[in-house]
C-alpha positions in Angstrom: -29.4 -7.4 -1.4 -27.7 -5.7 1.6 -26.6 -8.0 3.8 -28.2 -8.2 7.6 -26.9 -5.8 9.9 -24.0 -7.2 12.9 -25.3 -5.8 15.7 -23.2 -6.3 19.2 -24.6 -5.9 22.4 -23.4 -2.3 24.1 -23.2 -1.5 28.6 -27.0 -1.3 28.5 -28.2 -4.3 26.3 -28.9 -2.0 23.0 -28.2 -3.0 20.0 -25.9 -1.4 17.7 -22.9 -1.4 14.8 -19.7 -3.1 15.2 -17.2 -0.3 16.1 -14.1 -0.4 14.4 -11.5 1.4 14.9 -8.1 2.1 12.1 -4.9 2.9 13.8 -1.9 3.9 11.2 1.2 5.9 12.1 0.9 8.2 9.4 -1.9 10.3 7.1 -2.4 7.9 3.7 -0.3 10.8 1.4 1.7 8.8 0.2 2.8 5.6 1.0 0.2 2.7 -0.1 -0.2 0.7 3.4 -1.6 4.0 4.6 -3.7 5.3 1.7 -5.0 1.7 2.0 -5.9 2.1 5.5 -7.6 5.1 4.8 -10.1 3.5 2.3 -11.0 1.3 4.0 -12.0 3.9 7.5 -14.2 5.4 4.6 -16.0 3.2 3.1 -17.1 0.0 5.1 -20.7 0.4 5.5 -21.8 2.8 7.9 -25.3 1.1 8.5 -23.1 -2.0 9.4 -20.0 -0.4 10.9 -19.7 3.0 12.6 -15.7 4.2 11.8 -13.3 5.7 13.6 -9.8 6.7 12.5 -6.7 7.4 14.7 -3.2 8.7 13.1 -0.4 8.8 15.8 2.3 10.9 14.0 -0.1 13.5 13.0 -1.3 16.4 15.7 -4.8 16.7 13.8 -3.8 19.7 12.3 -5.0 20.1 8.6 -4.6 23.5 8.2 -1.8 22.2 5.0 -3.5 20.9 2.3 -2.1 17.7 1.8 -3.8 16.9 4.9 -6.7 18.5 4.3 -7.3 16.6 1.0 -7.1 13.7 2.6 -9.0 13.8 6.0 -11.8 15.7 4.3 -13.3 12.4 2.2 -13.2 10.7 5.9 -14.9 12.8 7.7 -17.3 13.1 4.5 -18.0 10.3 5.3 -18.9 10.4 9.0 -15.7 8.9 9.9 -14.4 10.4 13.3 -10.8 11.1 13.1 -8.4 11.7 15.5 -4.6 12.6 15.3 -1.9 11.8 18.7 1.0 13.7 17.4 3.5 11.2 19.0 6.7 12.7 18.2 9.0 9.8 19.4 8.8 6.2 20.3 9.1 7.3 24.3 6.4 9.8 23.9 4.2 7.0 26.0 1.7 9.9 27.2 0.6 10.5 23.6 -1.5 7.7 23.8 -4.0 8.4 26.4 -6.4 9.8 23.9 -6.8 6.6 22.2 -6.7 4.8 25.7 -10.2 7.0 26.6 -11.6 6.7 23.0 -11.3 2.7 23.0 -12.4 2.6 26.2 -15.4 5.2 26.5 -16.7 4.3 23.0 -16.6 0.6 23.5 -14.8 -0.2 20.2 -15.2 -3.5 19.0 -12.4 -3.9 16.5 -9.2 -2.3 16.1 -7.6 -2.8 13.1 -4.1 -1.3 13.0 -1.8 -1.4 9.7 2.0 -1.4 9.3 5.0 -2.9 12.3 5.0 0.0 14.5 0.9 0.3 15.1 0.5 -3.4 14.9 3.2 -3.1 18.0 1.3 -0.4 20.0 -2.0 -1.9 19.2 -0.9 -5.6 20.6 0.0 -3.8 23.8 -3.4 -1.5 24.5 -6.5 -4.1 22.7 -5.8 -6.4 25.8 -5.2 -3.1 27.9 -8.5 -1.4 27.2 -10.3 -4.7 26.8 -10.9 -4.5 22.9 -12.8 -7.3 21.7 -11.4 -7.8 18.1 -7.8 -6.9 17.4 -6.6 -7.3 13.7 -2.6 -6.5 12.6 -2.1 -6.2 8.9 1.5 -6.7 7.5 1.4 -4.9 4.4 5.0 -5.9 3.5 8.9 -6.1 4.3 12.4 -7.9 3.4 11.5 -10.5 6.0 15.5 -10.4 6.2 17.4 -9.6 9.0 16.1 -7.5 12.2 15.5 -10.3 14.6 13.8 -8.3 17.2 11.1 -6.9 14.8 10.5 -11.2 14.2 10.5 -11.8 17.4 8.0 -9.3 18.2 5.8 -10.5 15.3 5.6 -13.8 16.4 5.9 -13.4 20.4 3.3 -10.7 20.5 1.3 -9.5 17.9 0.4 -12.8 16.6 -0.5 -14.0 20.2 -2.3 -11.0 20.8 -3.8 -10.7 17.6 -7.2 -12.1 16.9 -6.1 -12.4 13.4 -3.1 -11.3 11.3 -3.0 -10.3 8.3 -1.0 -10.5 4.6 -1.4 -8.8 1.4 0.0 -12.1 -1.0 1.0 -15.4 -0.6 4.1 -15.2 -0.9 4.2 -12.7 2.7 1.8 -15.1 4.2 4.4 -18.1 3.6 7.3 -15.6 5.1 5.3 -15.4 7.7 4.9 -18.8 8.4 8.6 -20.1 7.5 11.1 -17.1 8.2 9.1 -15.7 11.8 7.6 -19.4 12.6 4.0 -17.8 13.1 1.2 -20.3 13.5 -0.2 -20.8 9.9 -3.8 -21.0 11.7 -3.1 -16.6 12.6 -2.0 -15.7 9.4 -4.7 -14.9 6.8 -4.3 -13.4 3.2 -6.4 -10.5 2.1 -5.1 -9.1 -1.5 -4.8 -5.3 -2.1 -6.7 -4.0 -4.4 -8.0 -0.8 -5.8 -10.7 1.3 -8.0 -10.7 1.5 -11.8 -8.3 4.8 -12.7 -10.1 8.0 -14.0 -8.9 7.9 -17.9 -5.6 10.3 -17.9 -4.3 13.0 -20.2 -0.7 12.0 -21.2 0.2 14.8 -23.3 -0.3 17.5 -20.4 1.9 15.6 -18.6 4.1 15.0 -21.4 3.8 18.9 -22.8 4.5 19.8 -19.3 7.5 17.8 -18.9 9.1 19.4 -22.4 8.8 15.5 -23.7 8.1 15.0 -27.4 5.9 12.4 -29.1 9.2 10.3 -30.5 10.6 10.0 -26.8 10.5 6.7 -25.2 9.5 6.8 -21.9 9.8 4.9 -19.4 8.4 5.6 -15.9 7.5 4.6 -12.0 5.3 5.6 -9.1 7.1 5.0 -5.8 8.5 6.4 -2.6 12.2 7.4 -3.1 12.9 4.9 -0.6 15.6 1.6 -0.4 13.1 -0.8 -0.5 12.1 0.3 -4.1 15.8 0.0 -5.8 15.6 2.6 -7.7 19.3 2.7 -8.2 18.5 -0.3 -10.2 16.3 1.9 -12.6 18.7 4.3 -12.6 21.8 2.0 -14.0 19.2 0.4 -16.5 18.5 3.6 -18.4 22.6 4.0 -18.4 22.5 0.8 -20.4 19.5 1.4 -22.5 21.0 4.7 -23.7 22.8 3.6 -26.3 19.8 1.5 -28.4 17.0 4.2 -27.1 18.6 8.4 -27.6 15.5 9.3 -26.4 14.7 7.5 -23.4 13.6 9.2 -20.5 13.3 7.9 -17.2 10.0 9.4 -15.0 9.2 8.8 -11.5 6.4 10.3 -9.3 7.5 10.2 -5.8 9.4 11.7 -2.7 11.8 10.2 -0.5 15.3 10.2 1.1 16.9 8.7 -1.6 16.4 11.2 -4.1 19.9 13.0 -3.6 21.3 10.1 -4.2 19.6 9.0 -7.2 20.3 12.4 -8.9 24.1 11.9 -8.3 24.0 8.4 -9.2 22.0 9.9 -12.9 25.2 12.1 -12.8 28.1 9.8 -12.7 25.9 7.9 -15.2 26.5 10.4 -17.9 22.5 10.7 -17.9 21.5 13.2 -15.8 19.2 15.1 -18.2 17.4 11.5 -18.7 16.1 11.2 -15.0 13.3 13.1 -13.9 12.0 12.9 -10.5 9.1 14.2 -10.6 8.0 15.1 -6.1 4.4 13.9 -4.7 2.1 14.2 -7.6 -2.0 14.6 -6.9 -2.5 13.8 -10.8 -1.2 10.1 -11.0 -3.5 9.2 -13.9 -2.1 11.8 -15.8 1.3 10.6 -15.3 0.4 7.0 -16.1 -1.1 8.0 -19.3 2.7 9.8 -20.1 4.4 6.7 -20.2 5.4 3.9 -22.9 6.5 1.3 -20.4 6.2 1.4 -16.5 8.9 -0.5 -14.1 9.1 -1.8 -10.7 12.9 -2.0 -9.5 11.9 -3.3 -5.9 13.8 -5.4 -3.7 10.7 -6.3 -1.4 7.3 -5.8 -2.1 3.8 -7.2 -0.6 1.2 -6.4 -3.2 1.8 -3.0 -4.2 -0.8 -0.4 -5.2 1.6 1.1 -7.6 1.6 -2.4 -9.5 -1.9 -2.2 -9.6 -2.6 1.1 -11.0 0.3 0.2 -13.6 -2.4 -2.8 -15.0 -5.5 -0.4 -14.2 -3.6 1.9 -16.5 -2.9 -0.7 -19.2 0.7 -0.1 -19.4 3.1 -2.5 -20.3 5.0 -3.7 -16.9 9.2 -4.5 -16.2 9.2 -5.4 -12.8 11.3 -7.7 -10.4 10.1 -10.9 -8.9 9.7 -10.1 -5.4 6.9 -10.9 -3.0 3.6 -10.7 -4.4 4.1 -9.3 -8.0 3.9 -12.6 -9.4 0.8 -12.9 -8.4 -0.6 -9.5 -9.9 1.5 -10.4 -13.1 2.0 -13.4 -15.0 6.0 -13.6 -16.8 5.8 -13.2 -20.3 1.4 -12.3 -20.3 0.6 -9.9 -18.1 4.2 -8.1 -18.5 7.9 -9.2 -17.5 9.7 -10.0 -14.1 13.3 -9.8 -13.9 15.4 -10.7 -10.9 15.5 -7.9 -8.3 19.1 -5.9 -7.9 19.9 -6.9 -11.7 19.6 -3.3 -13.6 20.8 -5.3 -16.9 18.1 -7.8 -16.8 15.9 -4.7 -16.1 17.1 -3.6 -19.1 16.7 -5.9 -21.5 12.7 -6.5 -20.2 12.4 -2.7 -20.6 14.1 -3.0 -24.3 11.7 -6.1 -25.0 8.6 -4.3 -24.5 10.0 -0.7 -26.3 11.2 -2.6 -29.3 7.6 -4.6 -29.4 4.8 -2.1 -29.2 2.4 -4.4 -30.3 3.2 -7.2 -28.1 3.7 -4.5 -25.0 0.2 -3.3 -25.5 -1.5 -6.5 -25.8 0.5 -7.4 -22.2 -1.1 -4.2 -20.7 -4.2 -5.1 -21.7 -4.2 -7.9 -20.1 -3.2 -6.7 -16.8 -5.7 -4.4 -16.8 -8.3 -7.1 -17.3 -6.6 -9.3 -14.7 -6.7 -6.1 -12.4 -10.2 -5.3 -13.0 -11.7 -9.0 -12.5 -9.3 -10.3 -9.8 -8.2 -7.1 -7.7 -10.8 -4.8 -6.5 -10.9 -2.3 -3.4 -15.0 -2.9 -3.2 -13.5 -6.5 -2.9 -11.3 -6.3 -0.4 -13.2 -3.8 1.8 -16.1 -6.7 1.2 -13.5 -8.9 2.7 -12.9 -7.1 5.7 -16.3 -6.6 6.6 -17.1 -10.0 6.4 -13.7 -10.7 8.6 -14.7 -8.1 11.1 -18.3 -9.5 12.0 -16.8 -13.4 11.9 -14.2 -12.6 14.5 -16.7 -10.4 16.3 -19.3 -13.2 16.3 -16.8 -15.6 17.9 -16.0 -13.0 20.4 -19.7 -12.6 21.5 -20.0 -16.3 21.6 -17.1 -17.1 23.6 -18.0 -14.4 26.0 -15.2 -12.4 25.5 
């Protein structure tokens, strides 16, 4: 049964759908934070919730068609989008669309995702008198940078009427390492659809890789924060036992120059194959024997998830929220992050085992399915959204 309609009271006494409003700093391409974000703008309920959807490092142009595959499901969806094309951090007048939209449409919850627009949108909710403001950390080292703390704690926090993590183990961070008030912090977990089933020998045909190679693979931003150098030195040291090992990762970055010189000193070049953005993920999944996670920090990554969706057997490191998307030793293996021989020998465990791998990535895929589901966590936010909204109403606020 649908649930009844929230309904807020609007200038003239009407009644109508809680506004909410998504504010990210970039288009969900690529990064999952954003692509997050962006499923959520599209599908909360549109008879409960009418969407809006602002990107501030994006002019609104999607003439290119990465951007055009993914603002065209939004505004599918009657989701009203709107890029600022803020080019820099002083670039205060970029703003002022947002200012008048919040402010002539009356929005009634602005949920902003990631540091920089949980920053901005601490600063213009009070400014443009938004009822609701929500700030959702999706992840980092928690380590060093004092200011970005201090700002957490001293300002979105205050100013937030809730802020969210994606695990546990953030939500703890949180509380310990930035001294945020337990009561501001709550914990909504990531999660996402079942994968369409993939065709591994395209991808495999494609890539020139033969049935006997072993290979193992990763989905991830070629960023610091995922330690891919880690991945990199593993496959060095699994070269010996596995000849045909090949290393596969789906993904752009900045650190891809120096992950293909890194394959070079290595001695295993011709092993590494970085693959760029990929639109056909599924496919890529179904390529692999064994997938890994070399992270240093991680909230609850999508990547993890569509590892179990995709029943593969997981080598990951034990940081932030993985261990609670995957069990040591049942659901697949975690191994100390920054350790590329420990990586190793998990990835050798579940390559010399394929029996034992496949029963692991089955059950990640059954945990995946039952315990982490989008439809769940957008469930979760709607019910979030009309709570704090409710309180707002009744405090007179």
């Amino acid at each position: 049964m649908r649930q009844a309609i929230t309904l807020v009271p609007d200038a003239s006494d009407t009644k109508r759908p809680l506004r909410v409003l998504t504010l990210v700093d970039r288009l969900g391409t690529s990064g999952g934070g954003e692509r997050l974000a962006m499923e959520i703008a599209r599908r909360l309920d549109p008879e409960r919730f009418e969407r809006f959807y602002c990107v501030t490092r994006w002019d609104g142009d999607d003439s290119n068609d990465r951007a055009r595959r993914a603002v065209a499901p939004l505004r599918d969806a009657g989701v009203r989008v709107l890029g600022l094309g803020r080019r820099s951090t002083a670039a205060i007048w970029s703003w002022r669309p947002l200012v008048r939209l919040l402010r002539e449409e009356r929005i009634d919850v602005l949920h902003s995702h990631k540091f920089g627009s949980n920053v901005w949108a601490a600063v213009i909710a009070p400014l443009c008198r938004v009822p609701v403001f929500v700030a959702h950390e999706h992840t980092w080292s928690f380590q060093g940078q004092p200011v970005r703390r201090f700002l957490d704690r001293r300002l979105i926090a205050r100013a937030s009427s809730a802020f969210l993590a994606v695990s546990e183990a953030d939500r703890r961070k949180m509380i310990e390492v930035e001294h945020i008030d337990p009561a501001a912090v709550r914990v909504v977990p990531n999660g996402i659809d079942a994968l369409p089933e993939g065709d591994g020998a395209k991808v495999r045909a494609e890539l020139g890789l033969e049935a006997e190679d072993q290979v193992v693979g990763a989905v991830a931003v070629l960023r610091a924060q995922k330690g891919l150098e880690v991945l990199v030195r593993a496959a060095a040291d699994l070269a010996g036992e596995f000849p045909r090992l090949r290393v596969v990762v789906a993904g752009e970055g900045p650190e891809r120059p120096a992950l293909e010189a890194l394959a070079g000193e290595l001695g295993i070049a011709d092993r590494l194959m970085l693959l760029g953005v990929r639109s056909d993920i599924p496919d890529v999944l179904a390529a692999l024997d064994v997938a890994a996670s070399s992270s240093w920090f991680e909230g609850s990554p999508l990547a993890m998830l569509e590892y179990m969706d995709a029943g593969l057997p997981i080598a990951a490191t034990r940081v932030g929220g993985v261990p609670d998307l995957i069990e040591d030793g049942r659901d697949g293996l975690l191994v100390e992050p920054g350790d590329p021989k420990a990586l190793a020998a998990a990835i050798a465990e579940l390559l010399r085992d394929p029996e034992r791998a496949a029963a692991m990535g089955r059950r990640a895929r059954e945990r995946r399915r039952s315990e982490f589901d989008l439809a769940a966590t957008i469930r979760r936010l709607e019910h979030l959204y009309e709570e704090l909204a409710a309180g707002r109403s009744r405090d007179g606020r």
